[in-house]
C-alpha positions, 0 to 999 in steps of 0.5 A, spaced: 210 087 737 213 093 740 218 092 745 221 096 751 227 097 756 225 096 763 228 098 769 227 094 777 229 098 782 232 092 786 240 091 788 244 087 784 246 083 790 237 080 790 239 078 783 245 075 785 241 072 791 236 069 787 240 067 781 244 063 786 238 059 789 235 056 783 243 055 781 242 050 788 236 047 785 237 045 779 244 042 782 239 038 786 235 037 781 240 036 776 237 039 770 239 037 764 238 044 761 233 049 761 231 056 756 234 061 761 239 060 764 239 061 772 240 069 772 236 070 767 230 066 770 232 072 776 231 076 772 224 073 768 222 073 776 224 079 779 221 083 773 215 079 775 214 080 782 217 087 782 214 091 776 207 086 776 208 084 769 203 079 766 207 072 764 204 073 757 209 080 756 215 076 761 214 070 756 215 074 750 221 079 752 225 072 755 223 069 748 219 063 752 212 059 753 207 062 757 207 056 761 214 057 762 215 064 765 209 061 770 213 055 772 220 060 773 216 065 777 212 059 781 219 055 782 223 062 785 217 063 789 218 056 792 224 057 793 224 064 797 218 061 801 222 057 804 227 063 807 222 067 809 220 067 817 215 062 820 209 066 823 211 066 830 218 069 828 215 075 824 210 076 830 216 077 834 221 081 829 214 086 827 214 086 835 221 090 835 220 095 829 217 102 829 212 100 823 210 094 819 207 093 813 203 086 812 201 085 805 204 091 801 198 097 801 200 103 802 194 108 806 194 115 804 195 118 811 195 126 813 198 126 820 198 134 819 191 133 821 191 131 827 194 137 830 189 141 827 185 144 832 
């Protein structure tokens, strides 16, 4: 198996934010122990979400089971869905904003040709 340096264009202040929230959750929950730790498992997330890698190829970077990097990724995402606005609140923060983008999806556009004749 061939392995490769990866870099995620992300702050290191959304690796801390998230690493502290599932510290939290573990307390709460008092685990025991886990294979990652919790900025590992931030880490594991981050490059999930951000660059799209498939759980196989996270499991075997972070040197876990498959079903492991799942249950991480879905365990984090259930922890940044609690902080996200209900959507009455995004309608009205949307609502103050110049542009929003709803799922992600960039359209090519060419706004010079409007002002073609």
């Amino acid at each position: 198996m061939l392995s490769y340096p990866a870099a995620i264009p992300l702050s290191n202040h959304t690796l801390i934010r998230l690493a502290e929230l599932i510290r939290t959750r573990r307390a709460e929950r008092r685990c025991r122990w886990r294979r990652l730790d919790a900025s590992r498992q931030a880490l594991l997330v981050l490059a999930h979400l951000r660059n799209g890698d498939t759980y196989a190829r996270l499991a075997a970077g972070f040197h876990v089971g498959t079903s492991t990097a799942w249950r991480y990724v879905r365990e984090a995402i259930d922890l940044l869905a609690v902080l996200a606005d209900d959507v009455h609140a995004a309608v009205l923060r949307a609502g103050r904003l110049a542009y929003t983008i709803l799922d992600g999806t960039l359209i090519p556009i060419d706004r010079l040709a409007d002002e073609r004749p």
